[in-house]
Structure formats: C-alpha cells, structure tokens
C-alpha positions as a LaTeX table, in Angstrom:
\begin{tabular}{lrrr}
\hline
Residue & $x$ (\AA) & $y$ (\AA) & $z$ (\AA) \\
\hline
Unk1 & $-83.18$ & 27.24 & $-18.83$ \\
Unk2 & $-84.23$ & 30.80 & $-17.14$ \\
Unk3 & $-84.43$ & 33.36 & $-19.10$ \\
Unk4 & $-82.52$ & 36.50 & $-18.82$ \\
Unk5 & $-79.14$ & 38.13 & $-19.35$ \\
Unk6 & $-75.68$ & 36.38 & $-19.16$ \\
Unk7 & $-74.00$ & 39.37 & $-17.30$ \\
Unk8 & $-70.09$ & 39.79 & $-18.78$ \\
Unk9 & $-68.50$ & 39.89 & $-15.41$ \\
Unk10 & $-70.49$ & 36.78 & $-14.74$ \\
Unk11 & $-68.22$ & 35.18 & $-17.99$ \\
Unk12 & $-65.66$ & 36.99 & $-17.11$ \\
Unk13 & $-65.82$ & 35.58 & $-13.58$ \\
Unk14 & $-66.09$ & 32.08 & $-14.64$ \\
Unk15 & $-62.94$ & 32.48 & $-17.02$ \\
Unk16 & $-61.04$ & 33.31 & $-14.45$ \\
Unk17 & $-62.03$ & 30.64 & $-12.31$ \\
Unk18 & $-61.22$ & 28.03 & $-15.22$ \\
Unk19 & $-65.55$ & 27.73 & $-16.32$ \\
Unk20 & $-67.71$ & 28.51 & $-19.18$ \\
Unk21 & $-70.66$ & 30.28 & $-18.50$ \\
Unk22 & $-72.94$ & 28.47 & $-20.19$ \\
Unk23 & $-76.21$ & 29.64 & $-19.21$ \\
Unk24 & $-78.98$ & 30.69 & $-16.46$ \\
Unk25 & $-80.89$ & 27.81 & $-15.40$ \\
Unk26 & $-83.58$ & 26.95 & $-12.53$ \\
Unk27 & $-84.06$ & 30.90 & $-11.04$ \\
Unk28 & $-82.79$ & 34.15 & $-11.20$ \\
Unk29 & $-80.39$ & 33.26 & $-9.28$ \\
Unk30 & $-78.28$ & 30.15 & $-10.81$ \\
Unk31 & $-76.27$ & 29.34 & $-13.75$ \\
Unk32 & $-74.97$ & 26.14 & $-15.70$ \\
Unk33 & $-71.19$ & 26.03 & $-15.78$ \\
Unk34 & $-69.18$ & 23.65 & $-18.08$ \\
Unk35 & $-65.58$ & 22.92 & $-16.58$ \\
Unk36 & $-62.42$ & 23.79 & $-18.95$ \\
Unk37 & $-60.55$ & 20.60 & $-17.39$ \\
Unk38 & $-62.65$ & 18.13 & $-18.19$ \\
Unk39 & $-65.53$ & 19.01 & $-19.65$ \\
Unk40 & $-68.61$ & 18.27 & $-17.12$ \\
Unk41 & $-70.95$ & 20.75 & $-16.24$ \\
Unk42 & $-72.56$ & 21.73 & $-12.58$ \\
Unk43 & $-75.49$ & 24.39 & $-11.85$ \\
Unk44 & $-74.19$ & 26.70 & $-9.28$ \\
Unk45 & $-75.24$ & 29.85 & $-7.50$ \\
Unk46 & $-74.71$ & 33.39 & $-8.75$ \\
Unk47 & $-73.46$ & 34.25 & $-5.43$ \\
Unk48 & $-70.77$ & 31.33 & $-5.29$ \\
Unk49 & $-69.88$ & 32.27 & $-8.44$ \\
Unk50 & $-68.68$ & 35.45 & $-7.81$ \\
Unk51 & $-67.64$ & 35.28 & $-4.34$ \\
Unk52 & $-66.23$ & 31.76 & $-4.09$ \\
Unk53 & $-64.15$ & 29.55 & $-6.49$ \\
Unk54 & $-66.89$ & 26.63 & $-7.51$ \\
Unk55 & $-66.38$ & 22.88 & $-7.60$ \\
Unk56 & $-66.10$ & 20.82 & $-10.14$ \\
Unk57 & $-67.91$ & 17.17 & $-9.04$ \\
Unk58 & $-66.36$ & 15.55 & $-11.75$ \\
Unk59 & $-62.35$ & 16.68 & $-11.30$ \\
Unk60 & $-63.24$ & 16.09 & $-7.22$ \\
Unk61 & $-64.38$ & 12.93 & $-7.60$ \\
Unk62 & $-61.50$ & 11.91 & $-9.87$ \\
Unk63 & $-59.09$ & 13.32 & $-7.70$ \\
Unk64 & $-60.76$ & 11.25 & $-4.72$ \\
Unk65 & $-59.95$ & 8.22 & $-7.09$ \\
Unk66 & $-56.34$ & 9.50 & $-7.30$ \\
Unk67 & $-55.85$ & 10.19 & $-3.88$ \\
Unk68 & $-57.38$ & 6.41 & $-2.48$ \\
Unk69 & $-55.37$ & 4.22 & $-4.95$ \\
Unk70 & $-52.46$ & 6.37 & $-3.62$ \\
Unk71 & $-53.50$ & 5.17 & $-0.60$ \\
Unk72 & $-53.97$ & 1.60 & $-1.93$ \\
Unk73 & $-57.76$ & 1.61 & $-1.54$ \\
Unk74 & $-60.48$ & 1.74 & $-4.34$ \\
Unk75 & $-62.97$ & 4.69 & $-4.08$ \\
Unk76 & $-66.55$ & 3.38 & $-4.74$ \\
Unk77 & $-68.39$ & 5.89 & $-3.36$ \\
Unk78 & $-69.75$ & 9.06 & $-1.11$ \\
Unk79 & $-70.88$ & 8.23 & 1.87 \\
Unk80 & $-74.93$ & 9.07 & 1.85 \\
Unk81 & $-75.02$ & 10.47 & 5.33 \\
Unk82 & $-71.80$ & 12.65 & 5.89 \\
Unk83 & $-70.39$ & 14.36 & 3.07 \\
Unk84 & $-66.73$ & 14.24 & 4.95 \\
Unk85 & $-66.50$ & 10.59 & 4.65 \\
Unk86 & $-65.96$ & 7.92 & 1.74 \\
Unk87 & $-67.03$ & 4.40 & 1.20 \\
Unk88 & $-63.82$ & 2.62 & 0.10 \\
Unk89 & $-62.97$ & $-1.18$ & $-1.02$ \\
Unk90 & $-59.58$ & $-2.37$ & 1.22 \\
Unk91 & $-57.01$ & $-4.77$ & $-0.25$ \\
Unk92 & $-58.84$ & $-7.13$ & 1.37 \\
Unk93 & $-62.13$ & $-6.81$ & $-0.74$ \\
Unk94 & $-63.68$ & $-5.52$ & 2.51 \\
Unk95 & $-65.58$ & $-1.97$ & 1.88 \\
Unk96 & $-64.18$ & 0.71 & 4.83 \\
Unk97 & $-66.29$ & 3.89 & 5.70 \\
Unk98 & $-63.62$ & 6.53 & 6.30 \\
Unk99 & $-63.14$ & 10.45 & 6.25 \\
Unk100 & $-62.04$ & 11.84 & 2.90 \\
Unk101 & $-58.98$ & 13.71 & 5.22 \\
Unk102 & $-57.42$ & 10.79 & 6.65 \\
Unk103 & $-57.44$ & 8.94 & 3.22 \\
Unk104 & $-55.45$ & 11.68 & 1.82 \\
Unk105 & $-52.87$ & 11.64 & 5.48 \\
Unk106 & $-52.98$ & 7.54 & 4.06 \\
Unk107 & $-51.32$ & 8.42 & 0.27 \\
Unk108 & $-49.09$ & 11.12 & 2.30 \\
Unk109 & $-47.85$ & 8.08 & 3.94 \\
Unk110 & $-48.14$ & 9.77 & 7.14 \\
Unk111 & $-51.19$ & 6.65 & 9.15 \\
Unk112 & $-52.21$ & 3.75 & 7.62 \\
Unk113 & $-55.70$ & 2.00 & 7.43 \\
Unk114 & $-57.24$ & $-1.51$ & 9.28 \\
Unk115 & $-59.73$ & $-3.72$ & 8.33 \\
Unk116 & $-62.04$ & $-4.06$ & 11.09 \\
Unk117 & $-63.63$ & $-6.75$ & 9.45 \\
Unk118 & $-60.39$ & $-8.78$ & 8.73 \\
Unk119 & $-58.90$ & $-7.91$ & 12.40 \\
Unk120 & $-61.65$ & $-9.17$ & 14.30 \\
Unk121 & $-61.14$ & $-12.47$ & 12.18 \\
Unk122 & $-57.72$ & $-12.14$ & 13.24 \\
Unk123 & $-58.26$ & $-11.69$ & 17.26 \\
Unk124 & $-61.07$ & $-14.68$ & 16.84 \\
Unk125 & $-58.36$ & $-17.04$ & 15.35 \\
Unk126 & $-55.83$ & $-16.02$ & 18.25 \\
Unk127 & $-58.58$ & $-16.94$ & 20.79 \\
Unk128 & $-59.50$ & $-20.21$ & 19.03 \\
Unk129 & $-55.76$ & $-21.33$ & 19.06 \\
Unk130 & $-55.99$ & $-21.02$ & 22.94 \\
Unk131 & $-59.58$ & $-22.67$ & 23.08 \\
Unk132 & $-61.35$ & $-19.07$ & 23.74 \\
Unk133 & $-63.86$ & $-17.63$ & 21.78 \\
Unk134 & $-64.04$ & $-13.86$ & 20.71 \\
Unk135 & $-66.93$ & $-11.95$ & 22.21 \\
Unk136 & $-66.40$ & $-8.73$ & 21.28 \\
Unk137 & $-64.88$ & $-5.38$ & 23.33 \\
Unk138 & $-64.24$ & $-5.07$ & 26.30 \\
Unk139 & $-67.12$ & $-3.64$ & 28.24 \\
Unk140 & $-64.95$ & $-1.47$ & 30.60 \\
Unk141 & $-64.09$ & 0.52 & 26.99 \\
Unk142 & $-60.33$ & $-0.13$ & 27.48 \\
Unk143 & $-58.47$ & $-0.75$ & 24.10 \\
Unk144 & $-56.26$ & $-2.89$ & 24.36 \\
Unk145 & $-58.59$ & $-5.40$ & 26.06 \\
Unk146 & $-60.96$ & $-7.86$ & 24.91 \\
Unk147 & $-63.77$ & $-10.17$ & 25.95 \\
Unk148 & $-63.96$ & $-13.69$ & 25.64 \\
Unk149 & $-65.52$ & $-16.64$ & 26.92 \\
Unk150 & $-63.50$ & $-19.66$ & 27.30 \\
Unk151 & $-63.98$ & $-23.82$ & 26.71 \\
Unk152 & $-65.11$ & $-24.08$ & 29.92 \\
Unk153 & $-68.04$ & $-21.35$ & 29.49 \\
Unk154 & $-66.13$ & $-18.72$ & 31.90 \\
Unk155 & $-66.53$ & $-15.28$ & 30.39 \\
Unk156 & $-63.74$ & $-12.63$ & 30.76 \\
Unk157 & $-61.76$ & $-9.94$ & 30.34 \\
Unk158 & $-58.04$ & $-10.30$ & 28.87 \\
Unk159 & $-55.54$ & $-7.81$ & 27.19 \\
Unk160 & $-55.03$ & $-8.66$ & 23.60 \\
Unk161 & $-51.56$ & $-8.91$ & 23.93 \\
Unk162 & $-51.80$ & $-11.72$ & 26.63 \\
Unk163 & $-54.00$ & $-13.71$ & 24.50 \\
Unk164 & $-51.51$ & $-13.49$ & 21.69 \\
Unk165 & $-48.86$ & $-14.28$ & 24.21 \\
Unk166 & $-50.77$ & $-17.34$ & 26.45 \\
Unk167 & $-49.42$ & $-15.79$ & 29.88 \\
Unk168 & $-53.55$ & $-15.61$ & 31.44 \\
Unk169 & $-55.19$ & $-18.17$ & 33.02 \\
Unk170 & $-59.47$ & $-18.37$ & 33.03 \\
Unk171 & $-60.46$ & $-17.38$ & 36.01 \\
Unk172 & $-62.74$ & $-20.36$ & 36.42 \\
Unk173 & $-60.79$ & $-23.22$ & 35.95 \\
Unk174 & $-56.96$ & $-22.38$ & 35.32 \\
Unk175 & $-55.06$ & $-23.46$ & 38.20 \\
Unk176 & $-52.31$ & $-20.77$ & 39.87 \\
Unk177 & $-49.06$ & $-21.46$ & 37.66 \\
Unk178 & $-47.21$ & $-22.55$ & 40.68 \\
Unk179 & $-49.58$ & $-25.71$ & 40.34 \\
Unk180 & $-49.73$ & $-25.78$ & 36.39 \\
Unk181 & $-47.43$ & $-27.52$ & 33.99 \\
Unk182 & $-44.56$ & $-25.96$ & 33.65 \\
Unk183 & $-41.37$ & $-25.69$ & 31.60 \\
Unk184 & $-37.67$ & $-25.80$ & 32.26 \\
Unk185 & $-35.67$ & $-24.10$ & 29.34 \\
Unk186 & $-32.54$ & $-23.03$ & 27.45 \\
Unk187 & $-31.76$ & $-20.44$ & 25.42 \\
Unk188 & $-29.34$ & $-19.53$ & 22.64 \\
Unk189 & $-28.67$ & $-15.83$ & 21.99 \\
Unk190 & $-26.18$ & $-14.21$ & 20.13 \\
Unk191 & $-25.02$ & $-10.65$ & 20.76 \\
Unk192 & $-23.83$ & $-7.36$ & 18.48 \\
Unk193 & $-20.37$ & $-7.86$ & 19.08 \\
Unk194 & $-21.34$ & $-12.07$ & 18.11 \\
Unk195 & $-20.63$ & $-13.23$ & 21.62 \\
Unk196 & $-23.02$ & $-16.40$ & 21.88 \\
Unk197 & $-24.49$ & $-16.65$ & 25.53 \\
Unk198 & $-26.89$ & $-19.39$ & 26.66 \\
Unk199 & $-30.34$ & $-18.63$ & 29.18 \\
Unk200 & $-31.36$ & $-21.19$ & 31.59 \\
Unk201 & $-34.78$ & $-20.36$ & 32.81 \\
Unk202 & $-38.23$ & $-21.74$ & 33.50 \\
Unk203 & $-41.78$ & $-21.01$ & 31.84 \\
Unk204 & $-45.28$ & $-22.31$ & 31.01 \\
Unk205 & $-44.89$ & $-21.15$ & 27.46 \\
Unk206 & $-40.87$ & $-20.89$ & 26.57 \\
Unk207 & $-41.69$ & $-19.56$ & 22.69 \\
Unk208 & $-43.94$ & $-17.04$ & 24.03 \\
Unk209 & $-41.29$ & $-15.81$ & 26.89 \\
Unk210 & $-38.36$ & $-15.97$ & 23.90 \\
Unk211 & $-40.42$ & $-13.79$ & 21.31 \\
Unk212 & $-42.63$ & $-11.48$ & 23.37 \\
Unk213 & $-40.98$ & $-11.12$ & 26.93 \\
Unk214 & $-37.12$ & $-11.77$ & 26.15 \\
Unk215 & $-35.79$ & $-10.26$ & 22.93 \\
Unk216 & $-36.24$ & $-6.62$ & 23.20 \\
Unk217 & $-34.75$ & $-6.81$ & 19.33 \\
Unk218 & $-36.47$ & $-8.58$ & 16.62 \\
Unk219 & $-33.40$ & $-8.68$ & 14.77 \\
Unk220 & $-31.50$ & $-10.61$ & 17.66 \\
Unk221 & $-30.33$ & $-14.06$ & 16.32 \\
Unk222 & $-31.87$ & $-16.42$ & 18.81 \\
Unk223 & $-33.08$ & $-19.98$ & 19.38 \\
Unk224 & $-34.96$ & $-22.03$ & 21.92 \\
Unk225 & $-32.30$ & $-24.63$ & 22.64 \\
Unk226 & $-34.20$ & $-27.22$ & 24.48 \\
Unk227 & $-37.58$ & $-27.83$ & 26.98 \\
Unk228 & $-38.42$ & $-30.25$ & 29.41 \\
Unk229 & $-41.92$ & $-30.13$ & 31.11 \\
Unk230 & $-42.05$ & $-30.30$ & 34.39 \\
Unk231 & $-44.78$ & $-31.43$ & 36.39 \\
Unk232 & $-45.65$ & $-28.32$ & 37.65 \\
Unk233 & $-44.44$ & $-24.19$ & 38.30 \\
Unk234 & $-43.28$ & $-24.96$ & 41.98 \\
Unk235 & $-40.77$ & $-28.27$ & 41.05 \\
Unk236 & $-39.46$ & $-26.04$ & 37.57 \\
Unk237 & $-38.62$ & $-23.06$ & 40.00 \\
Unk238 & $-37.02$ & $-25.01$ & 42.61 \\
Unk239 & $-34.95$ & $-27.02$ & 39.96 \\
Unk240 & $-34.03$ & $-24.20$ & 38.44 \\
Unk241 & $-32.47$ & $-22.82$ & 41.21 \\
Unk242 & $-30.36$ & $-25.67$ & 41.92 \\
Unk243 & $-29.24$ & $-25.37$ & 38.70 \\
Unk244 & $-28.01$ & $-22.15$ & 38.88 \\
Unk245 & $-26.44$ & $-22.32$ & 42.28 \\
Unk246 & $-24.39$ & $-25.13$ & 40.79 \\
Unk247 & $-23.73$ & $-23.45$ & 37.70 \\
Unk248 & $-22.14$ & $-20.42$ & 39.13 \\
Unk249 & $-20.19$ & $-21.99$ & 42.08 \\
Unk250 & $-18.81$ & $-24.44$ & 39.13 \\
Unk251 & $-18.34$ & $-21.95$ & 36.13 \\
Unk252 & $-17.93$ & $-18.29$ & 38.28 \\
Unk253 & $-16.48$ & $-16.83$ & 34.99 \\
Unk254 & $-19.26$ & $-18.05$ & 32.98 \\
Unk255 & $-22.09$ & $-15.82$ & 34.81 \\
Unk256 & $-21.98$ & $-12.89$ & 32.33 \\
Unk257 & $-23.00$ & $-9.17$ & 33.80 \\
Unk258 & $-25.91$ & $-6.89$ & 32.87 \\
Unk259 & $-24.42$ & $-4.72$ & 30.96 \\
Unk260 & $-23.24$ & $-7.16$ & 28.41 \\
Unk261 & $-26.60$ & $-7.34$ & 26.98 \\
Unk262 & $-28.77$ & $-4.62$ & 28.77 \\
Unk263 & $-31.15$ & $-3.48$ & 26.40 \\
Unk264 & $-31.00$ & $-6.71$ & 24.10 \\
Unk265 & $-32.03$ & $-9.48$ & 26.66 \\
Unk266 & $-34.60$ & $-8.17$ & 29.25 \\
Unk267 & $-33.42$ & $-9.91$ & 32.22 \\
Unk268 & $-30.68$ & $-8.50$ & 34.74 \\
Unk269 & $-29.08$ & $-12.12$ & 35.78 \\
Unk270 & $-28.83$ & $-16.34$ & 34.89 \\
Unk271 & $-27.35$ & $-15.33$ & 31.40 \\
Unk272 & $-24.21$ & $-17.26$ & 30.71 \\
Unk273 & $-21.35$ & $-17.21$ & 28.18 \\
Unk274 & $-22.02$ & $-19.55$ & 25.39 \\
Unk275 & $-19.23$ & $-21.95$ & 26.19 \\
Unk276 & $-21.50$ & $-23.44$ & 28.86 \\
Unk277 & $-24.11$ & $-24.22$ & 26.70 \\
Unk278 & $-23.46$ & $-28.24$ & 26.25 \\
Unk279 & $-23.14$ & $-28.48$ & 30.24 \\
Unk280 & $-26.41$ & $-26.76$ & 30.38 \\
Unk281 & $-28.17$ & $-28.78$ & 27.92 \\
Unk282 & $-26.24$ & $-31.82$ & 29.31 \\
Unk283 & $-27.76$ & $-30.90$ & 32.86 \\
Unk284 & $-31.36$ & $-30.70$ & 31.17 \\
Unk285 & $-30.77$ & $-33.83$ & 29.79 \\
Unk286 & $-29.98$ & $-35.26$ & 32.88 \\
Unk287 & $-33.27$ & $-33.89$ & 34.01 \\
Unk288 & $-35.40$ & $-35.25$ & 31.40 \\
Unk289 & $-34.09$ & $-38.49$ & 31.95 \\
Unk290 & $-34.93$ & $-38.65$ & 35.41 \\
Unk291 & $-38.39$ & $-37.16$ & 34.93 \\
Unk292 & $-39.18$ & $-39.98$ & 32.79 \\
Unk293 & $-37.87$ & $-42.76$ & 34.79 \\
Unk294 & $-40.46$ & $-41.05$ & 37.60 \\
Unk295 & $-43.04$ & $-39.69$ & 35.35 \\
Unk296 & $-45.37$ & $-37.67$ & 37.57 \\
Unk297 & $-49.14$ & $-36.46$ & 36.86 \\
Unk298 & $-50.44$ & $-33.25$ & 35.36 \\
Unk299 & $-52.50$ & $-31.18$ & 37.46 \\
\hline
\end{tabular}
C-alpha cells in the first residue's frame, strides 16, 4: 500500500466505470481496483483510470474462454510473445497459436480454423497412397503446391490437387501417358430432369476423372459402369475412337447435345442417352475379351 488520499472523483470514477476503489498501492501514481462483476482485483494507473475505461484480466480472460469454445476450441493460454494472439487446444488435441481477432470472426461463424499439424498428416497420407513422400512446401512459395520426393528418389514439385487426383507423372521415371497403362471406360450419369445418359471415354485413373474432372455437381447421381485396361494411352485412344465412330453412325439419335447437361457433365461431346448403355458395355465386353485372348505387356 502507498500512502495518501483516496481522491472522491477517483471513487467516483471507478463507480462509474463498474470498480471499487480500493486503495493506492506501489506509487503516487497507482491504485488497486476490485471489479463489481466478478470480484478480482487489478492495480492500474491513475491516469487510465480517469481517462480510459480499465480492464478487468479476470472477465477478459473468461470472455476469451467464451468466445473459443464458441469457436469450438479450448483456450489454454496467452501467448508469451504477442499479446494479440492465443494458445488454443483444436478438436484434434493439437494446441494452435492464433490471433485473439480471428478466434472471435471463428464463433461469428464468419472463417474457420486448420490444424496444421493434422493437415500435413493428411497431405503425407495422400502422397504415401501414390508411393510419394511429403517433403514439405513448395520452395517456389506457391500454395497450392507441394514438394515431394518419389519411390524412385526423384524430388519434385506437384499441385496438391494433382496428387489427390493421380493425373502427374515423376519426372524421372513416369513414362508419357500415351505409353502408360491406360483405361477404357463407361459411365452412368443421371440428369435433373432423371434422364440417364451413359459416357464412353478413356483414362489412366477413371475414379479420379469421374469425381474430380467430370461431375461439376457433387450431388449428381453417378457410377463408374465398367473398366478395361488397356495396354497403353495410344491403343485406349485409338479404340476409343472406333468406338464412337461406330456408335454414332449406328445410334445417330443416341448422341445427346451439350446443352442437355452443360454445366453438370464437363465435357462438350461422346455423351449418350442411357438406352445405349448395354450396347456400350456389351462393346467393352467384347473388348475385354479380346484383350485377354492377346494379353499384351505393361510398359
């Protein structure tokens, strides 16, 4: 305590401003408040006192609670280097270090929060599906790429969204896809207005052209019909042409324009009304038969 007088606009200030003066402490020129709300008490300055509304730790720190389980975080703690930011514990158990503003835009519902710990365990496992291993960024600073270094010890640099997808090849040792395996394949699709049409195609990866290159609606009924490999890109594209040529001088009124699913398919032509789809998958068939009577090697 400091001796000396408690001045009444001093208690009359901290009234006002929802304090009890208590009394002066340290100096001439601070005093103890005790806060009406809950109780705890904080030494301030005369001069923020009276020319400033003070802060209550406690109530701040409980509304910083308040405002990160609204968030669906658990406050743990201030950060000890930067008094805008947090230490927080995720969902995840993971602890996040993140500005006190953006967890309140979080409870507003207006962003949302990522575990950097738990997404780079995600990327890694999408690498390690395709035998690549996670590096880290990528070292030209561009987001939405990666680096990673591959089975075959080739390092390099691939968009995310290609790794999730497959449609890369290393560098090093992936062959040019007109000399890879290769797929032909047939798809089901089934429109607003519940026409059914059928999509003969070709691709190294048919899931990965259905769900990330295809469908431009995720709530588009559709289903990979059938696949046959093919020994490589070159023999699936020249098959598939035949195919097609066959199919529409056979079935003219089958071959279905653009605009009866622009904006739900992404492709402009080879879509077909869904009455064709056993003599497509009866021409794949045909296909797969031969391929096996004549099996040919995988480059």
């Amino acid at each position: 305590m400091y001796p000396g007088l408690l001045h009444a606009h001093w208690i009359d200030e901290a009234e006002a401003k929802g304090f009890t003066l208590i009394d002066r402490v340290w100096d001439r020129l601070h005093v103890l408040l005790e806060c009406k709300a809950c109780g705890s008490q904080d030494v301030v300055r005369v001069s923020v006192l009276m020319g400033f509304q003070p802060i209550c730790h406690a109530c701040k720190t409980d509304r910083w609670h308040d405002t990160a389980e609204a968030a669906g975080l658990e406050y743990l703690r201030r950060d000890a280097h930067d008094r805008h930011y947090g230490i927080f514990r995720a969902p995840c158990g993971h602890e996040l270090r993140r500005q006190f503003g953006l967890i309140e835009r979080m409870a507003q519902g207006e962003t949302g929060f990522r575990c950097a710990i738990c997404q780079a365990g995600t990327e890694a496992a999408e690498a390690e599906r395709r035998c690549w291993q996670l590096l880290g960024p990528d070292h030209e600073g561009d987001p939405n790429y990666r680096l990673y270094r591959h089975s075959c010890g080739h390092e390099q640099r691939v968009a995310r969204v290609n790794m999730q997808t497959g449609r890369f090849q290393c560098g090093k040792c992936g062959p040019a896809w007109p000399a890879a395996p290769n797929n032909l394949y047939a798809l089901r699709f089934v429109l607003g207005d519940g026409t059914t049409v059928v999509k003969l195609g070709h691709s190294n990866d048919p899931e990965s052209r259905l769900h990330h290159q295809l469908r431009l609606r995720d709530d588009l009924p559709a289903d990979l019909l059938k696949t046959v490999p093919m020994a490589s890109g070159s023999a699936a594209l020249r098959i598939e042409k035949r195919l097609h040529a066959t199919l529409r001088r056979r079935f003219p009124w089958a071959v279905l324009p653009a605009e009866r699913f622009r904006g739900v398919i992404k492709v402009t032509t080879e879509v077909y009304d869904g009455r064709l789809e056993p003599i497509v998958l009866a021409a794949l068939d045909a296909i797969e038969a031969r391929a096996r009577r004549r099996p040919c090697p995988r480059g």
